[in-house]
N, C-alpha and C positions, 0 to 999 in steps of 0.2 A: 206456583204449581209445578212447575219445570224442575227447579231445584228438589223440592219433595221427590220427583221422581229417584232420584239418588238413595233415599231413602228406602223407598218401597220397593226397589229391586232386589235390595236382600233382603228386606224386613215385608214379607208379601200381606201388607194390610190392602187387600183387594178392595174391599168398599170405598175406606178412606179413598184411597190411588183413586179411583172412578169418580168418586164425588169432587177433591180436588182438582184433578184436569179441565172436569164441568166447569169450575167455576173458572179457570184460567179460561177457558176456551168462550166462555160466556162477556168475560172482562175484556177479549181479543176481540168479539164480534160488535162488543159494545167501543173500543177505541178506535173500529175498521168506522162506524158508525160516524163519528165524532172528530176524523182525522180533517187536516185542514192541507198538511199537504201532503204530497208524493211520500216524500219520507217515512212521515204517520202514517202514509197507508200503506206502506211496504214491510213496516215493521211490525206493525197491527196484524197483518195477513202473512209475516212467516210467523209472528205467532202464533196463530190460531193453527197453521198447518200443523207447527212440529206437538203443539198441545194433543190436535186429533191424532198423530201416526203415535204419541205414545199414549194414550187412549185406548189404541188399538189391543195395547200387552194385557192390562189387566181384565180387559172385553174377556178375550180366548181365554186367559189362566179360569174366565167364570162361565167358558164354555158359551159364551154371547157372538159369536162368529159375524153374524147376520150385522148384528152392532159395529164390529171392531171391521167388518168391510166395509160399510156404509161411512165411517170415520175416516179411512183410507182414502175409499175412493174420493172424498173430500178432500182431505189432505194433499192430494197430488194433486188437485184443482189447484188449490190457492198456494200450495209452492211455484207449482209451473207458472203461475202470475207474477212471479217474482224474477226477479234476477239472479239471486243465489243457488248456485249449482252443488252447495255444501248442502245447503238445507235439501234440496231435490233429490240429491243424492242418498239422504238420510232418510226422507220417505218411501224412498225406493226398496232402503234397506227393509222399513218395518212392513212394507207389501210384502217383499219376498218371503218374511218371519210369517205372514197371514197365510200367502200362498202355501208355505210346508203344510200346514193344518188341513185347509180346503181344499188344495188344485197342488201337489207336492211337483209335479212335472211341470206346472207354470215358475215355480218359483225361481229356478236358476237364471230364467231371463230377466226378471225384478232385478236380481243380483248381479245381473250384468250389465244392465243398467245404470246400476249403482255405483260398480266398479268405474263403468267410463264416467260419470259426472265427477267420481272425488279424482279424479286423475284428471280431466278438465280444473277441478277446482283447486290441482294443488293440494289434495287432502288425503297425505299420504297412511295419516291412523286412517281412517274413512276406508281408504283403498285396501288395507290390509284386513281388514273386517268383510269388507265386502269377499274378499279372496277367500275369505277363509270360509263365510256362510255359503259360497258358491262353490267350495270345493265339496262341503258337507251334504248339499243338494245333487253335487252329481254321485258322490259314494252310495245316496238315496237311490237312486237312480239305476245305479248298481255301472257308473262308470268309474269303477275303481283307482284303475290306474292313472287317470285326470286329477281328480280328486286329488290323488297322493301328490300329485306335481304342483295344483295350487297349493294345499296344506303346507308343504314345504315352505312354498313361497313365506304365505301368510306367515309361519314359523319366523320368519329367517327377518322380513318385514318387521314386526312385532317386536325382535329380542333386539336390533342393531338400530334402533330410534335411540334420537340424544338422550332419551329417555325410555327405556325398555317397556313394556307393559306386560311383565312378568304375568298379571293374572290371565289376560286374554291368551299369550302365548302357551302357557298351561293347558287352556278348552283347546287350545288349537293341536296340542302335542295328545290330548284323549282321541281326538278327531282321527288323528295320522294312528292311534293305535286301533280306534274300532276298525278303519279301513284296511291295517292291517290282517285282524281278524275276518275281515270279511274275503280276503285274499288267502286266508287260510295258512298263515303265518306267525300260528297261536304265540310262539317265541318272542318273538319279538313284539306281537302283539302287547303281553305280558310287560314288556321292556317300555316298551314307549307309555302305558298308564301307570305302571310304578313311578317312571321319571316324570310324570305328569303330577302326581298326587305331591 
């Protein structure tokens, strides 16, 4: 179910996506059921978390809010039962993703959240993601010139990994141009989503 996720983020078969998580999250609740030790049932229960928080995407893309919170708010249950600060950190993220929707001035605290657990955990993509959807929340916000300072960050984070992730650093360099524009900066505005595209 998880792996499919990969799939239906660029290819948005919304039904499918909800029907298979079901069943991953179904097969999670049933090895939580089943587990005989600690292990099995830590494994069992961050799966079912990160199942429900990505649950959460195709909920909202179908306008199901009510759903994709009630999956959330799950999801932070049985991560925080865990010992993994990566995984907790990653449900943090897809709250905040909730939060823009429902409650957009709760969301930056999700995200800040987020930011310290993948920096507790060592998880430096994690952290730069987090930077970056929290810089996005405060430009929401209309704290512009914050914003532009984590964007950076995230930017800078992003392109200098042993491994760059050109694609996120991209959403992150449109990010630094709307905020531009909203600083009224059209110029550069203009500069920073050309080099984006």
């Amino acid at each position: 179910a998880e792996s499919f996720s990969v799939l239906f983020l660029y290819r948005r078969y919304l039904r499918a996506w909800t029907e298979t998580l079901q069943l991953g999250i179904d097969a999670a609740e049933a090895a939580v059921a089943a587990a005989q030790t600690a292990g099995e049932m830590e494994e069992a229960t961050a799966g079912g978390a990160r199942l429900r928080s990505l649950l959460s995407r195709p909920l909202l893309d179908l306008g199901e809010n009510n759903r994709a919170g009630e999956q959330l708010q799950r999801a932070v249950e049985l991560a925080e039962a865990t010992d993994r600060l990566d995984l907790q950190a990653s449900v943090q993220e897809f709250l905040g993703r909730y939060l823009e929707v429902v409650d957009p001035p709760e969301a930056a605290d999700a995200y800040r959240r987020s930011l310290d657990l993948n920096e507790q955990a060592g998880e430096t993509r994690g952290a730069a993601l987090a930077v970056f959807f929290l810089g996005r929340a405060l430009d929401t916000r209309g704290d512009h010139a914050e914003a532009m300072v984590l964007l950076r960050r995230a930017q800078q984070d992003l392109e200098n990994r042993r491994e760059p992730d050109h694609r996120m650093a991209a959403r992150v360099k449109a990010a630094i141009g709307v905020v531009h524009g909203h600083l009224g900066d059209t110029g550069q505005a203009i500069h920073e989503l050309r080099e984006a595209i």
